[in-house]
N, C-alpha and C positions, 0 to 999 in steps of 0.2 A: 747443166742444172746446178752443179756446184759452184759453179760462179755465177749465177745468177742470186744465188741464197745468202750467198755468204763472202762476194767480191772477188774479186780476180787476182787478187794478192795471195799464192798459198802458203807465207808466213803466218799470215793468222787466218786463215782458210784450211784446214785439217783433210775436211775431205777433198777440198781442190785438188793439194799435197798429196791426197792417197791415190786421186784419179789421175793427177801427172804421171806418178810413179806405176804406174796402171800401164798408163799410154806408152810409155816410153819401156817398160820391158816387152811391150808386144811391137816394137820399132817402129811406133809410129813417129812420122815427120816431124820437127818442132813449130814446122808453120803450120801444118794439120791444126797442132796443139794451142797453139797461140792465135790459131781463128775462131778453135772451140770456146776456148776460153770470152775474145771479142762477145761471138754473139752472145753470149750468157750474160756480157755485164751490158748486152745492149749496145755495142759501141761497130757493131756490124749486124747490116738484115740476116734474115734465116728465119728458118720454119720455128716455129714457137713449141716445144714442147714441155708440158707439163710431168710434174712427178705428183705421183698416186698410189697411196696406199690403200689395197683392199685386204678387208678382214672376213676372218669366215671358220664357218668349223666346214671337215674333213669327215668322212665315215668313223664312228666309235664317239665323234666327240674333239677329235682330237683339232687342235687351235692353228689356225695357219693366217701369216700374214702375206703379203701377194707387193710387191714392189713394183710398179711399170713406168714406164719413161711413153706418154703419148702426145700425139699434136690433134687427137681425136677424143676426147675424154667419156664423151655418149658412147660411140662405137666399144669403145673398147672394156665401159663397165659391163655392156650386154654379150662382150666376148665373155667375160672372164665370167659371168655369173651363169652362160650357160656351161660351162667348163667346168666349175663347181657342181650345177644342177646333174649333172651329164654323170658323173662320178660319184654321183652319190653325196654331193657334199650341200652346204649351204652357204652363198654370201651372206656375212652379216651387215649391222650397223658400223659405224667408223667406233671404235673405242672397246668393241665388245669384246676381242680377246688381247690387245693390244698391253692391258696390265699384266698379260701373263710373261711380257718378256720386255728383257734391259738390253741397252744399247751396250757394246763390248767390244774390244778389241781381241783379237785372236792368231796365234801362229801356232803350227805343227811345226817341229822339227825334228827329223830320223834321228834315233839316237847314236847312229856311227857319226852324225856331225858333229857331237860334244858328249861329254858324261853330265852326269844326274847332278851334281855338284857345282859346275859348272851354271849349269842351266838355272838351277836354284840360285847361285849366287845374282848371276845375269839380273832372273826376275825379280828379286828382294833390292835390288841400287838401283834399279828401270821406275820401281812403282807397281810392278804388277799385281795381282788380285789375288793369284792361286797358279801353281803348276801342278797338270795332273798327266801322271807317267800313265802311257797307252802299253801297247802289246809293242810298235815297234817304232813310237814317237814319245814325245813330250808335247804338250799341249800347255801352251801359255796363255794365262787371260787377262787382262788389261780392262781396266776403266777407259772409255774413249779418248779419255786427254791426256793419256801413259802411252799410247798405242804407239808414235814415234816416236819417244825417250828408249821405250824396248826396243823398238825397229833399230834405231842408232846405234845403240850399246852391242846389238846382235854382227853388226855390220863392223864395229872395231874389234869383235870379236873372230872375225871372220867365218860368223856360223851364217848359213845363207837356209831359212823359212822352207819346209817345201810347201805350206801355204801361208801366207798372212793375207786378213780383211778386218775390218770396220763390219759391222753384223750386229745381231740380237737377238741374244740367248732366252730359251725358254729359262721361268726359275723355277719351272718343276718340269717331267718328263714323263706323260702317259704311255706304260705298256700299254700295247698289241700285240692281238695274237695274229697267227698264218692268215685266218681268212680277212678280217679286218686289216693286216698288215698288207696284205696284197692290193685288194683295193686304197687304198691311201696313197699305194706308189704311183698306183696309174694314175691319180689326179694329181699327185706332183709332177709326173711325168709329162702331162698334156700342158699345164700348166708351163712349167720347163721351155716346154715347145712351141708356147706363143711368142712372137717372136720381140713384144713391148715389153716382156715380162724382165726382169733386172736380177732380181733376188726371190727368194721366197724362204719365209722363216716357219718352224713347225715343231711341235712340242713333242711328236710321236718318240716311241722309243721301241727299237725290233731287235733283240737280240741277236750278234753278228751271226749265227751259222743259221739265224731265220731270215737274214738279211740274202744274204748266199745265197738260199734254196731261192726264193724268191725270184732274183735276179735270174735263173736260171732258167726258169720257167715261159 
């Protein structure tokens, strides 16, 4: 999909670049790589899969986008919307919560791999947006077109991400309480579980040790 959008070149393909970079820590083949790539710009058959984004709210209210990768686009909006209906939720229109969030680049990193200092400097000569120090990371935010300047500068650093993605951030963040928070999991959860499903972005906000009990349950 990423070379289909945006050409088979990931010089100036961003996300090509982040999905190479994708493929190849999970070890995949380079000719796997270089056929995915083919059929996306068209230059080998293969099944046609489309990307789709569905919007919708979640029990409370709370804003959820649905990313899917399908070759069945009927089928699969009437998965997803009864997967919403199922949970308590509602598919919306295309647009209806999609202003509540921006495109972002993002890495966690443990703070035994660098000091605070460090990490700051990193992201002020990268470009990046903000760092916000967690309980036992640092959290780097990036404007999309920074997201590989940090990635680079992280990598002459020798500090290695325990996660980095390309994403989008809610710009605000609805508390929930236990019973609301409970429900919202399970329709992220099923959601999760569908197997076209790609990403899925969400505005909820569950305080860690209601996140905990939660999970436990």
């Amino acid at each position: 999909m990423a070379a289909k959008e945006g050409g088979g070149n990931p010089d100036f393909n961003p996300r090509l670049r982040s999905a190479i970079e994708a493929a190849k820590e999970a070890n995949m083949p380079a000719e796997n790589i270089e056929k995915a790539i083919k059929r996306g710009t068209g230059e080998l058959p293969g099944v046609v899969y489309e990307e789709v984004e569905y919007e919708g709210y979640g029990p409370g209210g709370v804003a959820m986008i649905v990313r899917v990768l399908t070759d069945n686009k009927n089928r699969t909006t009437q998965e997803i919307r009864h997967i919403f209906s199922r949970y308590g939720g509602n598919l919306g229109a295309t647009g209806c919560v999609s202003w509540q969030f921006k495109p972002k680049g993002v890495f966690f990193i443990p703070k035994e791999k660098a000091d605070e200092d460090t990490i700051f400097t990193i992201a002020l000569e990268a470009g990046a947006e903000d760092v916000k120090t967690e309980t036992d990371s640092y959290q780097i935010i990036t404007p999309p077109e920074k997201f590989f300047a940090v990635k680079k500068k992280l990598e002459e650093m020798n500090i290695v991400p325990e996660h980095a993605e390309l994403t989008k951030l809610p710009t605000t963040l609805l508390p929930v309480d236990e019973k609301t928070g409970e429900k919202v999991l399970k329709l992220y959860s099923a959601l999760e579980e569908f197997e076209e499903v790609q990403q899925i972005y969400a505005n909820f906000d569950i305080a860690e040790e209601l996140m905990t009990r939660l999970a436990e349950k």
